[in-house]
Structures are given as structure tokens and as C-alpha cells.
C-alpha positions as CSV (number, residue, x, y, z in Angstrom):
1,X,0.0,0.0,0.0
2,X,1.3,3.4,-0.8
3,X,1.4,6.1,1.7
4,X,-1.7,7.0,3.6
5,X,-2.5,10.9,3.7
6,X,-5.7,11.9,5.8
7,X,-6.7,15.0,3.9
8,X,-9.7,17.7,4.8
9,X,-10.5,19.2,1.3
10,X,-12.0,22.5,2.1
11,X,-13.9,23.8,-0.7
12,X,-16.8,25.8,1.4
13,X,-15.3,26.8,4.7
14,X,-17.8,24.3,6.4
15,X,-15.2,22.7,8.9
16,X,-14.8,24.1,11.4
17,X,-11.2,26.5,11.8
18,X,-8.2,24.7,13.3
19,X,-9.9,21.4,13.4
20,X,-6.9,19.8,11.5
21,X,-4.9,20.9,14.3
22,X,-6.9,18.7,16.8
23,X,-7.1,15.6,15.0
24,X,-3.8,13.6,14.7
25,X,-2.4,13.3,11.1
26,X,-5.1,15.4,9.0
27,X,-4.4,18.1,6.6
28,X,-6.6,20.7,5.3
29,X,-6.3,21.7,1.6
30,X,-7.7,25.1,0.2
31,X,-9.9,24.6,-2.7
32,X,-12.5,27.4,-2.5
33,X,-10.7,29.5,-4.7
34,X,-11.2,27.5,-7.5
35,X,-14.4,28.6,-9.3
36,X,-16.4,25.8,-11.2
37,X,-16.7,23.5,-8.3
38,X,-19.8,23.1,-6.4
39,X,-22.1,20.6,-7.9
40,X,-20.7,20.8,-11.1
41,X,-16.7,20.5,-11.8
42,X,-15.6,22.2,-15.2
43,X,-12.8,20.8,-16.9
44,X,-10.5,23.6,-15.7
45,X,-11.7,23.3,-12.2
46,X,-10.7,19.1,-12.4
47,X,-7.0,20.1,-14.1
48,X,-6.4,22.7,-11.7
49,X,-8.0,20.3,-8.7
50,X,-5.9,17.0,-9.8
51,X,-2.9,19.5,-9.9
52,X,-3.3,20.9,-5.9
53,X,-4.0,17.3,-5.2
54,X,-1.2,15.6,-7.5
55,X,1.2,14.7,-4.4
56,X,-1.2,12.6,-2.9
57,X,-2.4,9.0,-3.9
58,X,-6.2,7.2,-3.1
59,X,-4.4,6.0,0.4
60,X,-6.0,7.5,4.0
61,X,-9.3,9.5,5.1
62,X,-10.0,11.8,2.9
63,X,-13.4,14.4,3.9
64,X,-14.7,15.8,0.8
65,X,-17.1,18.6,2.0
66,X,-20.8,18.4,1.3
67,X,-22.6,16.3,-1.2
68,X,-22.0,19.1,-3.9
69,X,-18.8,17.6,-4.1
70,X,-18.6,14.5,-4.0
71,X,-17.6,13.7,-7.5
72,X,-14.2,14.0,-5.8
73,X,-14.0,10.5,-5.4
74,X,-13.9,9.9,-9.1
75,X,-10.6,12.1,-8.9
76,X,-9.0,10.1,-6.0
77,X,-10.0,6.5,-7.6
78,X,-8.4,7.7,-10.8
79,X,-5.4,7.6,-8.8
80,X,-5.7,3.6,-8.3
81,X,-3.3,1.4,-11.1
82,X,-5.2,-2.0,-10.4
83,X,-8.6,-3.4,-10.6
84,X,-10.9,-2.4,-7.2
85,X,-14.4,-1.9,-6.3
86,X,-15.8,0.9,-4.9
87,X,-18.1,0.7,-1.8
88,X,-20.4,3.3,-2.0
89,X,-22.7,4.1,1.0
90,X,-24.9,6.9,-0.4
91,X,-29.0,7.7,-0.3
92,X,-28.6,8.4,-4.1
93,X,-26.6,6.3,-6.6
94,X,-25.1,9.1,-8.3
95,X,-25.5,7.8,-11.7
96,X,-27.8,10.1,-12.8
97,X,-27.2,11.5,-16.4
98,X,-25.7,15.2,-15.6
99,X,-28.4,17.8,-16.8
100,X,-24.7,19.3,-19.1
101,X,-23.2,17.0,-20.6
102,X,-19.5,17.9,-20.3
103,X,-19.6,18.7,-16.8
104,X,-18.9,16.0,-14.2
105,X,-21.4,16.7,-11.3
106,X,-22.6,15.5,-7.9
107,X,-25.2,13.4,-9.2
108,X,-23.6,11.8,-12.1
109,X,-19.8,11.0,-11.4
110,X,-20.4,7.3,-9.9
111,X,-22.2,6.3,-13.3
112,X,-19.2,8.1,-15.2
113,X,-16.6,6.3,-13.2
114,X,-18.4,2.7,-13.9
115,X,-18.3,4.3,-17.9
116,X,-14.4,5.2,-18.1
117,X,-12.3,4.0,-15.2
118,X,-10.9,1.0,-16.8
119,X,-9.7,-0.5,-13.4
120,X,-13.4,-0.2,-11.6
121,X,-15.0,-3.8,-11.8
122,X,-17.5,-3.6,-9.5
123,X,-19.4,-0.9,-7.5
124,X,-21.8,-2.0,-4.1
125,X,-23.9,0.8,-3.1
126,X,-25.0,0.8,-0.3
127,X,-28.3,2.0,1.2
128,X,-30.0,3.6,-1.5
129,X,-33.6,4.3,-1.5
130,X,-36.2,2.5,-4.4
131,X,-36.6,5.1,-7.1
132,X,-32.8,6.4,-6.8
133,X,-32.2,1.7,-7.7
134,X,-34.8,2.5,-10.4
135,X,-33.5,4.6,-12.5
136,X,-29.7,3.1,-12.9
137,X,-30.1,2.4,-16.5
138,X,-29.2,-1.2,-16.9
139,X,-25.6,-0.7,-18.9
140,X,-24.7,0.4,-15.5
141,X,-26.3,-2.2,-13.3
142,X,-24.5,-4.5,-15.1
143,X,-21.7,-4.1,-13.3
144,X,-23.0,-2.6,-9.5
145,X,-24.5,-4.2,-7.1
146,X,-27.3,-2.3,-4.8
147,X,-28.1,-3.5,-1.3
148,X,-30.8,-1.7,0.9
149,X,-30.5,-1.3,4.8
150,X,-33.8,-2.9,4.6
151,X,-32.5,-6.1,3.4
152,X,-29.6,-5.5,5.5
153,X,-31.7,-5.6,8.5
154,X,-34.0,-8.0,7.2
155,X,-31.1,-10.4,6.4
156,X,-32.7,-10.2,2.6
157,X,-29.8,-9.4,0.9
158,X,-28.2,-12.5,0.5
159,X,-28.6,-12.9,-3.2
160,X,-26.8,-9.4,-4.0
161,X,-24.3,-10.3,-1.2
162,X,-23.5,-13.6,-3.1
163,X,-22.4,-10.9,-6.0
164,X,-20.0,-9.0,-4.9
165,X,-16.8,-9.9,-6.1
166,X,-14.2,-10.1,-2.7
167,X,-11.1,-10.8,-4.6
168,X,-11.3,-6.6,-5.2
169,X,-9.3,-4.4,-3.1
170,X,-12.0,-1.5,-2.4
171,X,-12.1,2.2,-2.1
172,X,-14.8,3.0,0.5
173,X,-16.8,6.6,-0.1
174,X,-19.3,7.7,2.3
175,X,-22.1,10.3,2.1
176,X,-23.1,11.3,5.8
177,X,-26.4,11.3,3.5
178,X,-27.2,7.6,4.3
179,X,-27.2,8.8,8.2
180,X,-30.7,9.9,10.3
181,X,-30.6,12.8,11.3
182,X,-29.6,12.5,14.9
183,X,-26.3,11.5,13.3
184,X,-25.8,13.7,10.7
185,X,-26.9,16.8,8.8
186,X,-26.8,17.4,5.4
187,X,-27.6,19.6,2.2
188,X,-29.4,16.5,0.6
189,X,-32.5,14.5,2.0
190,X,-31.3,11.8,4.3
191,X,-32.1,8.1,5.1
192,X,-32.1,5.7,8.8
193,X,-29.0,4.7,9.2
194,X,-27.2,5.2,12.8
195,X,-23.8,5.6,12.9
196,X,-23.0,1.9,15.0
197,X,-24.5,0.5,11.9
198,X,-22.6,2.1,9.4
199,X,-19.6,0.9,11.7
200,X,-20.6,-2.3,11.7
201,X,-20.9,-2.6,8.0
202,X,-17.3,-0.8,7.3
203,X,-15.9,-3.4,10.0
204,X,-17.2,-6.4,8.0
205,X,-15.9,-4.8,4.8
206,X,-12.3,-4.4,6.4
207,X,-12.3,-7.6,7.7
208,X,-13.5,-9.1,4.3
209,X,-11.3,-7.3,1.9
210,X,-8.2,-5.0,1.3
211,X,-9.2,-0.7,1.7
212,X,-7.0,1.3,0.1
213,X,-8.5,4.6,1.3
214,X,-12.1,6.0,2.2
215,X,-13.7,9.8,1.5
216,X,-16.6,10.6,3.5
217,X,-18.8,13.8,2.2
218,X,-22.3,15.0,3.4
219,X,-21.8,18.4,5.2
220,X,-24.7,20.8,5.7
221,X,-24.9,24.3,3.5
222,X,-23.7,27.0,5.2
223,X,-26.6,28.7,3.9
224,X,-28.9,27.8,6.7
225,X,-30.4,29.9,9.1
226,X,-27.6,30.8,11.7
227,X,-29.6,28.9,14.6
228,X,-30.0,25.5,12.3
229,X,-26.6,26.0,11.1
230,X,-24.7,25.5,14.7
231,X,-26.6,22.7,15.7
232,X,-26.1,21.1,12.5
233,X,-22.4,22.0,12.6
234,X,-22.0,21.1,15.9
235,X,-23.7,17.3,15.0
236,X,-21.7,16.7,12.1
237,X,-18.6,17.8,14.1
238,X,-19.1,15.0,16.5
239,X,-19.7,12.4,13.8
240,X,-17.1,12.9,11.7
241,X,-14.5,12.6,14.7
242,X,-16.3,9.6,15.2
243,X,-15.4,8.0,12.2
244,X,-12.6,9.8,11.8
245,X,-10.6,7.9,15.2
246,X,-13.0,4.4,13.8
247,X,-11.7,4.8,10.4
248,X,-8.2,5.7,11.8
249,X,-8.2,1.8,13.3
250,X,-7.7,0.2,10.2
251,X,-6.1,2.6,8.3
């Protein structure tokens, strides 16, 4: 495994100040001055992001900002040189097609990445709800595999389960949008999960296969009323330390 690098991507100034100073072995990197970025990444944002980011491979923690952003995982798993599958616990599957064309966005960079990244052979998502399994066109269910926490808690999902390919190393992204909202607060509706059972469900994908890094994404907007936007703050704070020193076990 190549060196691991636990990175804080700020590209909103929604993290709190100095937090990178309290956490062992995280660094913040600037990116809000790079126009072109939220929801939608132009092509000169992506060259001028993969440049700022060009010292540092797929290995470590790696906190993307809110949802708006999240096609930053495509970036990092373009920086993996051998066939892996990407774990994806998100309340959306992201492989909508993007409203302009060109543009990678939020929305539509997981389908992208199962399109061009000649080294993704499988992705599990995890936790999405009916209509967002619905509408995956079926070129790209081909190759995913979709798994409810309905079925997880039901015990249901063996059949999928039986799918998934373990031989993979995997790159683990997380969207705080799979989270109730006693856990976490975001800028995109939400589903049920708690945070012991998203734990439980990264433990039994560490123990099962090899991670070579994880992003976790799913911050609020700081366009909330003041009021909303502490508490919010303040929740997400404590969860992401949470996973931050869980994560920080295995990695």
C-alpha cells in the first residue's frame, strides 16, 4: 500500500477552523478558490484540482465537504493502477445523467466512473432508496450491485451479497447522507441509518477485503439559518470525529 495521507478538502469553509490541528495526522487543503466547483466541476476546475491534489495518492481519510462535491472521489479512484471496487454508502446512486453533458457533477460521477475508469469492476452501493435503484439504466447495473438497509436488516440481501466480487481491493466513499438525522446533517434528503451501523458494516468490509482509502462527504450548507446552522455543525462535528478515530483503526 502506498502512503496514507488523511486530507480535509475545504472547498466551502464548512469545517470548522483549526480542526486539522486537533485531530492527529489530518491536513486541510484550500480549494475554495477554484471557481467551477460546487455541484458541477468544469474541466479547468478538475486540471487545476488534480494538480493541488497531484502529491497525494487514493491511500487514507480523505473528507470531501458536502454532497455538492462528491464527484471528488472519481478524482481520487483515478489515482488507483489495479482493478478495485468501490463501496459506496450513499441515499442516491449518483448515476444520474448530468443535466450538461461535459460537466462532471454531484449526481452523475459514480455512473461516469463505472463508464471510463478501466480499473473499476464492481461498485456496491450501499443504502440507497427504491426510485434512486430505479432509475440506474441497466448498462450500468451490469456491473453494481445495490443493497438496501432494509434487506440488511431483514437479512434479505443475501442474493446481491453472493455478488459481490471479494477478490477486489476497495475504495470506501461515504455520504453522511445515508445517516438519520440525529447523526448527521446534510444539504441533501437523508435516510435511517445510525452511525453503529454504518460501523458495523465498514468493520465487515475491512475484515472481508483489502481498503486502500475511504472519503466521507455530506456536510450541511452554510446557507442555513444561523440557529439550524450551529446545531447542525456542531452534530456533524461529533460524527465525523467519530469516524474519523474508527476509520483511523484500520487505516
Amino acid at each position: 500500500m502506498g502512503k496514507v495521507q488523511n486530507l480535509l478538502l475545504d472547498f466551502s469553509h464548512t469545517y470548522p477552523e483549526g480542526i486539522e490541528k486537533q485531530e492527529k495526522d489530518l491536513k486541510r487543503i484550500d480549494l475554495s478558490d477554484i471557481p467551477g466547483t460546487d455541484m458541477y466541476c468544469s474541466a479547468e476546475a478538475e486540471q487545476e484540482i488534480r494538480k493541488r491534489l497531484s502529491a497525494y495518492g487514493p491511500h487514507g481519510i480523505h473528507f470531501l465537504d458536502n454532497g455538492n462535491y462528491h464527484y471528488m472521489t472519481k478524482l481520487f479512484t483515478e489515482k488507483i493502477q489495479e482493478p478495485f471496487s468501490l463501496v459506496l454508502f450513499d441515499h442516491h446512486s449518483d448515476m444520474q445523467q448530468p443535466l450538461i453533458h461535459e460537466l462532471t457533477s454531484c449526481g452523475s460521477w459514480a455512473g461516469e466512473m463505472l463508464r471510463e475508469n478501466p480499473y473499476l469492476g464492481q461498485l456496491i452501493l450501499i443504502d440507497p432508496d427504491q426510485k434512486a435503484i430505479r432509475e440506474i439504466s441497466p448498462e450500468l447495473k451490469k456491473k453494481s450491485v445495490c443493497i438496501s438497509i432494509n434487506e440488511i436488516e431483514e437479512k434479505s440481501a443475501g442474493e446481491e451479497m453472493k455478488k459481490i466480487d471479494l477478490s477486489l481491493p476497495v475504495y470506501i466513499s461515504i455520504d453522511k447522507d445515508v445517516l438519520d438525522r440525529y447523526n448527521a446533517r446534510t444539504n441533501w434528503d437523508q435516510g435511517n441509518m445510525s452511525v453503529s451501523t454504518l460501523e458495523k458494516l465498514l468493520s465487515e468490509v475491512f475484515a472481508r477485503q483489502t481498503v486502500i482509502g475511504v472519503d466521507i462527504c455530506g456536510e450541511c450548507s452554510l446557507r442555513e439559518p444561523l440557529q439550524e446552522l450551529l446545531e447542525d455543525t456542531k452534530i456533524n462535528r461529533v460524527t465525523n470525529q467519530i469516524l474519523y478515530h474508527f476509520l483511523s483503526l484500520y487505516l
